[in-house]
C-alpha positions as a Markdown table, in Angstrom:
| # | Residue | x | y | z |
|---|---|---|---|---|
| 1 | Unk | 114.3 | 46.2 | -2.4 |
| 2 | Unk | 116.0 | 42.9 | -3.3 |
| 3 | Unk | 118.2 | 40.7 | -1.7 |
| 4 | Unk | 120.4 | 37.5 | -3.3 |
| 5 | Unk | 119.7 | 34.1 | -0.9 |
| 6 | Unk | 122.3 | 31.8 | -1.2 |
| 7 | Unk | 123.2 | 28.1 | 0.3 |
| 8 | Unk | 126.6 | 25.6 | 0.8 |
| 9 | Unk | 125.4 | 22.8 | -1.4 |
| 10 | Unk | 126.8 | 19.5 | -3.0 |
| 11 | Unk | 127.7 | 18.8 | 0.9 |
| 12 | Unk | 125.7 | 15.3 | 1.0 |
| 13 | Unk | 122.6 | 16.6 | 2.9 |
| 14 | Unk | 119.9 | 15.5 | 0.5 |
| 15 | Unk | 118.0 | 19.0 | 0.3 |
| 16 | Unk | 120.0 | 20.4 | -2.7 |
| 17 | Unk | 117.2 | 20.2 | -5.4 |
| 18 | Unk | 114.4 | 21.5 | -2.9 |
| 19 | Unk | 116.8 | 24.2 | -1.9 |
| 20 | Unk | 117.3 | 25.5 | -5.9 |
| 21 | Unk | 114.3 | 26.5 | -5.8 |
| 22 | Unk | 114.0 | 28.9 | -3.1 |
| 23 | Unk | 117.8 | 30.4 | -3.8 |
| 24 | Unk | 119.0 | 32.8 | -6.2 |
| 25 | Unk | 123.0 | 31.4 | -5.2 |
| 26 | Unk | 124.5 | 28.2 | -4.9 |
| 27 | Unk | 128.1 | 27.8 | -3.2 |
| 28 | Unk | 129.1 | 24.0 | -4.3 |
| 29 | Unk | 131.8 | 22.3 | -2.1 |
| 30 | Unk | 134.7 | 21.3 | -3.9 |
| 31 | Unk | 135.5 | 18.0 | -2.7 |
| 32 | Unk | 137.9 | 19.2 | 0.4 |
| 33 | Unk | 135.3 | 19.4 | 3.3 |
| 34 | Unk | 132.3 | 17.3 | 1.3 |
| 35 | Unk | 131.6 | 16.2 | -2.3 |
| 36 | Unk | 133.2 | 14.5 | -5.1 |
| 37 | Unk | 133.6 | 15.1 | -8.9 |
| 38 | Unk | 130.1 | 13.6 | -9.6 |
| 39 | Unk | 128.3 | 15.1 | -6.9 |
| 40 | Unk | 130.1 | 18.4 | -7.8 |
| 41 | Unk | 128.7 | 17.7 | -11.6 |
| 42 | Unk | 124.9 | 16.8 | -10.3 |
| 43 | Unk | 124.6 | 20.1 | -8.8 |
| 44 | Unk | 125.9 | 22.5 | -11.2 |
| 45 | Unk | 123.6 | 20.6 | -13.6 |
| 46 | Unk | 120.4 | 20.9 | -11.3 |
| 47 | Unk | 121.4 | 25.0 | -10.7 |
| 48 | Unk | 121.8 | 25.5 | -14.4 |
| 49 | Unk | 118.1 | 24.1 | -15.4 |
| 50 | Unk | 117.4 | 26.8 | -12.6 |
| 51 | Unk | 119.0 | 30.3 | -13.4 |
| 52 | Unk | 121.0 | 29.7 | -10.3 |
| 53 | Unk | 124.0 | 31.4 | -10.0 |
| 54 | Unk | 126.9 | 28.7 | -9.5 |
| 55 | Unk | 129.9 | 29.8 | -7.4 |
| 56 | Unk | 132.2 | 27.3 | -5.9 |
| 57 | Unk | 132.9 | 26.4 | -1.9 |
| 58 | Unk | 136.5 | 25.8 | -0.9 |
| 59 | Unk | 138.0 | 24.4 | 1.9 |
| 60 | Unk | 140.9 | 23.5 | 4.2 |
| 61 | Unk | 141.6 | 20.2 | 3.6 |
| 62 | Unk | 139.6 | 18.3 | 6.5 |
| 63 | Unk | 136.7 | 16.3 | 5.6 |
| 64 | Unk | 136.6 | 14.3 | 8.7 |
| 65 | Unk | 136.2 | 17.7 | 10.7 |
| 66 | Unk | 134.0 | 18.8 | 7.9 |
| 67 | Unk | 136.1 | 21.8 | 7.1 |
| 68 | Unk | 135.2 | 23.4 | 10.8 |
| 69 | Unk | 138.8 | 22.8 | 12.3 |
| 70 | Unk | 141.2 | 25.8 | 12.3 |
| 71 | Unk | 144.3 | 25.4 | 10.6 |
| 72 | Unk | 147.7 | 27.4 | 11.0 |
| 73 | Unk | 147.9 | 26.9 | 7.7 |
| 74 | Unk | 150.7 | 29.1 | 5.1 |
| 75 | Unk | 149.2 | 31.5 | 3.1 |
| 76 | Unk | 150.5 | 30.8 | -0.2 |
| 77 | Unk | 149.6 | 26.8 | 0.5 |
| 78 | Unk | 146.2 | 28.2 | 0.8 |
| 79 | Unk | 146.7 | 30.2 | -2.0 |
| 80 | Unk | 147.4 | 26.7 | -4.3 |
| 81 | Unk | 144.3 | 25.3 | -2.0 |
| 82 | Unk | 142.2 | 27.9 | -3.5 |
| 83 | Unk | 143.2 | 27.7 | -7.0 |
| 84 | Unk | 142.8 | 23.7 | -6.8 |
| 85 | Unk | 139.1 | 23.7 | -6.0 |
| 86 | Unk | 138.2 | 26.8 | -8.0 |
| 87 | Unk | 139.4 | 25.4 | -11.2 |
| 88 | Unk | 138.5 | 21.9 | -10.8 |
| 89 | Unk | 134.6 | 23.6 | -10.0 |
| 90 | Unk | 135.5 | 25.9 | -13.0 |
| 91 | Unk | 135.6 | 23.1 | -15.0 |
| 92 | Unk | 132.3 | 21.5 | -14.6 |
| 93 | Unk | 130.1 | 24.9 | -14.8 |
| 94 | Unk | 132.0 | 25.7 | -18.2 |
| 95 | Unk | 131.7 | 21.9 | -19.9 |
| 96 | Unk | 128.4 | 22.3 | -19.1 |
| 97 | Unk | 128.4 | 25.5 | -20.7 |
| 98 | Unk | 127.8 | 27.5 | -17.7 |
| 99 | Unk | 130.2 | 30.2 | -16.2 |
| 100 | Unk | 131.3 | 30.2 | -12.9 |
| 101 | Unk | 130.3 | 33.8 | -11.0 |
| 102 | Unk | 131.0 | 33.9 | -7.4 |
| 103 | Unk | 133.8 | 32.3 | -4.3 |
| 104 | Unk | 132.4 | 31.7 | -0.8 |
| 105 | Unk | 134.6 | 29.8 | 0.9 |
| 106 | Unk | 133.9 | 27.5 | 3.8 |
| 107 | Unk | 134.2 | 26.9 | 8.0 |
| 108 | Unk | 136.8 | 27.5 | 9.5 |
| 109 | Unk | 138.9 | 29.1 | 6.2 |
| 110 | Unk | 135.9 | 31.8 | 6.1 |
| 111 | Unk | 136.3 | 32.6 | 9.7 |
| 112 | Unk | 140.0 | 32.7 | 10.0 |
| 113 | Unk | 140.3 | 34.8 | 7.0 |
| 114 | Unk | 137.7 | 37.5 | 8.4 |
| 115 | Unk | 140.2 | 38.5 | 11.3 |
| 116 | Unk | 143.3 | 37.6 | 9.3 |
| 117 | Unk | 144.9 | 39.9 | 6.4 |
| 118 | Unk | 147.2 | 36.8 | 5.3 |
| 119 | Unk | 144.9 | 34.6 | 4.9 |
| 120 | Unk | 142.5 | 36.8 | 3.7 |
| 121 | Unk | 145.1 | 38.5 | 0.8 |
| 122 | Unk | 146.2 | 34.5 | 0.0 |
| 123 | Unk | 142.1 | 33.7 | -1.1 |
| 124 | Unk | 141.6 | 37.1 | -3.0 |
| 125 | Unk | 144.5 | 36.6 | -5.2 |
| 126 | Unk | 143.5 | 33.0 | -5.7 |
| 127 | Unk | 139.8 | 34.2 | -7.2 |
| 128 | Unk | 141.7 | 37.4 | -9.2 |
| 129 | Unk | 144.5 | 35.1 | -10.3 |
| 130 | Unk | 141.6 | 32.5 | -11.4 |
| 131 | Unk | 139.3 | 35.0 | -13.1 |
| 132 | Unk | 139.2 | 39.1 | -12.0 |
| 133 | Unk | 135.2 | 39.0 | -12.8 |
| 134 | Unk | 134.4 | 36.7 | -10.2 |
| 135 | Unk | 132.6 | 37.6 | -6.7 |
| 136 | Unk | 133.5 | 36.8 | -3.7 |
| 137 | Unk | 130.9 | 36.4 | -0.8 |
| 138 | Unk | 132.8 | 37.2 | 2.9 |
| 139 | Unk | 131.4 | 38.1 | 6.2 |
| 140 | Unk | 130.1 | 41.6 | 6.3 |
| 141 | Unk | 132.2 | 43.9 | 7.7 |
| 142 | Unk | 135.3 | 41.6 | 7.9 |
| 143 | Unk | 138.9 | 42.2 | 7.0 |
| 144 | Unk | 138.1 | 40.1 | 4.3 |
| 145 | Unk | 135.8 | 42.8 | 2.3 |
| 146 | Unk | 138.5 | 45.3 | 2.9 |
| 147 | Unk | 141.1 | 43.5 | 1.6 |
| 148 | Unk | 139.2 | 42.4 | -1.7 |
| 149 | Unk | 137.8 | 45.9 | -2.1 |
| 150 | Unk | 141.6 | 47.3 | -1.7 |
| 151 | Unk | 142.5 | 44.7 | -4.1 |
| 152 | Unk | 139.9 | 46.2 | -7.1 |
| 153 | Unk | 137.9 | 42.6 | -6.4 |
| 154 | Unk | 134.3 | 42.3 | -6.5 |
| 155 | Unk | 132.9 | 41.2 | -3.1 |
| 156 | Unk | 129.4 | 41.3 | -1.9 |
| 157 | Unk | 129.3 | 41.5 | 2.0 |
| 158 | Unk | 127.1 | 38.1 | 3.6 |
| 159 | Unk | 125.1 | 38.2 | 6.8 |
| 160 | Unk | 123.5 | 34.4 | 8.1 |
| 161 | Unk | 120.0 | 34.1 | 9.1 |
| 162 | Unk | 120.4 | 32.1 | 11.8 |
| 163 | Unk | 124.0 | 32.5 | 13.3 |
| 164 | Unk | 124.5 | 35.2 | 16.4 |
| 165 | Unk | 126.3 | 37.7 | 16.2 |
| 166 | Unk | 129.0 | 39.5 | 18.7 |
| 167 | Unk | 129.1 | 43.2 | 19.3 |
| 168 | Unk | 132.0 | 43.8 | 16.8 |
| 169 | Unk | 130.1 | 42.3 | 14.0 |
| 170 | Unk | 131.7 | 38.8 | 14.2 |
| 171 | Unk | 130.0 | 35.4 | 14.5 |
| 172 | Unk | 129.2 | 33.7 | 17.6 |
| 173 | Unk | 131.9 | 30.9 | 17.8 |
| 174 | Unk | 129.9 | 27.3 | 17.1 |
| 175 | Unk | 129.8 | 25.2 | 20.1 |
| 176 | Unk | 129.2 | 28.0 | 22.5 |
| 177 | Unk | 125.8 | 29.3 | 23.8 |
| 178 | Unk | 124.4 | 31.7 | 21.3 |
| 179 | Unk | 126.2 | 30.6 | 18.2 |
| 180 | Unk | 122.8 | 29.0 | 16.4 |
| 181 | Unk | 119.1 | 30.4 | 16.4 |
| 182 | Unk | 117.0 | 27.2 | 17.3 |
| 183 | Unk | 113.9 | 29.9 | 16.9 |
| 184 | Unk | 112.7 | 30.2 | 13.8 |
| 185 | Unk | 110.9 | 33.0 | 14.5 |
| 186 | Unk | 114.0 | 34.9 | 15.7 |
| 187 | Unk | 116.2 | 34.2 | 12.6 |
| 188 | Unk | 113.2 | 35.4 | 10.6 |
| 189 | Unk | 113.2 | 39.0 | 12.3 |
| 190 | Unk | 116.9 | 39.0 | 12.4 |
| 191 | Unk | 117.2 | 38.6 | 8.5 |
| 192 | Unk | 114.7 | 41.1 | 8.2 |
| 193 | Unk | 116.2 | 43.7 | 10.7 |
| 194 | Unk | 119.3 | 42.8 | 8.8 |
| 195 | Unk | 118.0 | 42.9 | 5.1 |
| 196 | Unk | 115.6 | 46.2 | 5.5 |
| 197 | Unk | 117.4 | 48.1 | 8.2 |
| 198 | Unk | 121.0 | 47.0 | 8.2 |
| 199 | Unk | 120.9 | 46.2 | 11.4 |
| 200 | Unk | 121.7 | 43.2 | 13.9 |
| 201 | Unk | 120.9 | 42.6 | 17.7 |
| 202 | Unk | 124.5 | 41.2 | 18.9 |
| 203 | Unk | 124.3 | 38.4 | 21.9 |
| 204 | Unk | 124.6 | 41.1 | 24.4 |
| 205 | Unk | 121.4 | 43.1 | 23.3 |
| 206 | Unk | 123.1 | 46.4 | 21.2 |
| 207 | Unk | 122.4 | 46.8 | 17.5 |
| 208 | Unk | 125.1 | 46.8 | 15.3 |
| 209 | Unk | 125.2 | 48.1 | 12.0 |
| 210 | Unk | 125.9 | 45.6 | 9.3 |
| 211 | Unk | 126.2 | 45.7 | 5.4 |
| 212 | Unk | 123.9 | 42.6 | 4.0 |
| 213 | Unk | 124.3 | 42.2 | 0.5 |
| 214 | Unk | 123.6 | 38.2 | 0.1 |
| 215 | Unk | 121.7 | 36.0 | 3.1 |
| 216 | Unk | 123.4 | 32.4 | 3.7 |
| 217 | Unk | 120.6 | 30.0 | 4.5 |
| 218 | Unk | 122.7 | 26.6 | 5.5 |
| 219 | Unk | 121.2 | 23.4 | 4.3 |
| 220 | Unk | 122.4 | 20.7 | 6.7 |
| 221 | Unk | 119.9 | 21.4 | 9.9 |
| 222 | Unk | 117.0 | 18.8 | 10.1 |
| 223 | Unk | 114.1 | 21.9 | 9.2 |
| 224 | Unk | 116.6 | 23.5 | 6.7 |
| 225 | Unk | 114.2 | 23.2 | 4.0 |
| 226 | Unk | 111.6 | 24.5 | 6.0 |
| 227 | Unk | 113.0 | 27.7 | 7.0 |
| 228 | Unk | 114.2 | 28.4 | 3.8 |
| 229 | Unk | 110.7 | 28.6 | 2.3 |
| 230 | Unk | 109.4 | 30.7 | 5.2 |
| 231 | Unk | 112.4 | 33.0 | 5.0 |
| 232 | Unk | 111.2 | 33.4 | 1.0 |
| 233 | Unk | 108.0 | 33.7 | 1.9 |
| 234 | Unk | 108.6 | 36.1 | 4.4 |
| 235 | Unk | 111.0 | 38.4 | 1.9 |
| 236 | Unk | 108.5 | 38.2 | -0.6 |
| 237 | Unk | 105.6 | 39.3 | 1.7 |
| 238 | Unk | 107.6 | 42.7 | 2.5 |
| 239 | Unk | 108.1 | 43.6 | -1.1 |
| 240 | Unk | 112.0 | 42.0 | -0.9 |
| 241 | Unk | 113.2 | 40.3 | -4.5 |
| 242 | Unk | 115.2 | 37.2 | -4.2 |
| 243 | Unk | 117.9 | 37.9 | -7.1 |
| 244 | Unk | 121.6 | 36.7 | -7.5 |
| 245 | Unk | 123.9 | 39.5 | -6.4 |
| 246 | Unk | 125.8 | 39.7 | -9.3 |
């Protein structure tokens, strides 16, 4: 079996180089929710020397909210949102002659677009329109992956190892009870349930089936770094490859 691990980075939480080591993926933020040019240029530089796969991280623009505050925002500005941050990203991976290979984007854009066919049709034409090769990472089971898949784009279906999940497949909303796993150990055996028997237990006990293709470890949590090498460790002790997804 394998599986692709991947991680928001460039986002000013000061585990990035620790964290390129124990991913096969790295979404970079764009500048809109965190990160600048040079920070954006540091960290495709560091994922290069590693064989990282480089995709970039776009946002609504809101980094005081840190790109977590829901917008009613038109799809075809998110459209040019999308196209924007891609390209500038874009640009960076290929003058350092890398290539660009995957889109994830962020917060409260990813979330929206999950349960919204606008929004969702407005950032799959944005990553065709940019380059049709590209991959995008979207929540498993979400309107998203239909719409890409109807589209003819490449999309690889993402589950989190330490988010809850609701009966119909969706993420717990942040900021109410569930949402996070403070218990390591539960995340663990929830990325495992989820990686070897596509599976998760939802908030109100049933299993639900789920496609999980890549594995988002997020970066910002005080034991981020921690958990990321036991969830390696872990993969690696049932026979599970950490490889890029593309």
């Amino acid at each position: 079996m394998k599986i692709d691990l991947n991680a928001d980075l460039g986002e000013g939480c000061g585990n990035d180089e620790a964290l390129l080591d124990l991913i096969s993926s790295a979404n970079i933020a764009c500048g809109w929710h965190a990160g600048d040019a040079p920070t954006m240029t540091r960290t495709v530089a560091a994922a290069l020397a590693r064989g990282v796969a480089i995709g970039a991280h776009p946002s609504y623009p809101d980094r005081d909210n840190f790109g977590r505050t829901e917008m009613a925002r038109d799809p075809e500005l998110v459209y040019a949102d999308m196209l924007y941050q891609i390209g500038a990203l874009a640009a960076i991976v290929q003058a350092q002659g890398g290539r660009l290979s995957h889109v994830k984007p962020h917060g409260a854009l990813y979330n929206q677009a999950a349960r919204d066919g606008r929004l969702s049709a407005a950032i799959v034409r944005a990553v065709r329109d940019t380059d049709p090769a590209l991959t995008l990472f979207a929540l498993a089971g979400s309107e998203t992956v239909r719409v890409a898949r109807e589209a003819g784009l490449r999309v690889r279906e993402e589950v989190f190892a330490d988010r809850g999940y609701n009966a119909d497949g969706s993420l717990v909303r942040r900021g109410t009870p569930g949402a996070l796993h403070e218990d390591e150990e539960v995340a663990l055996a929830q990325t495992l349930a989820m990686v070897r028997e596509q599976r998760v237990r939802a908030i109100d006990g049933t299993w639900v089936p789920i496609r999980a293709e890549t594995v988002c470890l997020h970066g910002d949590g005080p034991h981020a770094l921690a958990f990321a090498r036991r969830i390696r460790q872990r993969l690696q002790a049932q026979g599970i490859a950490v490889v890029a997804s593309q």
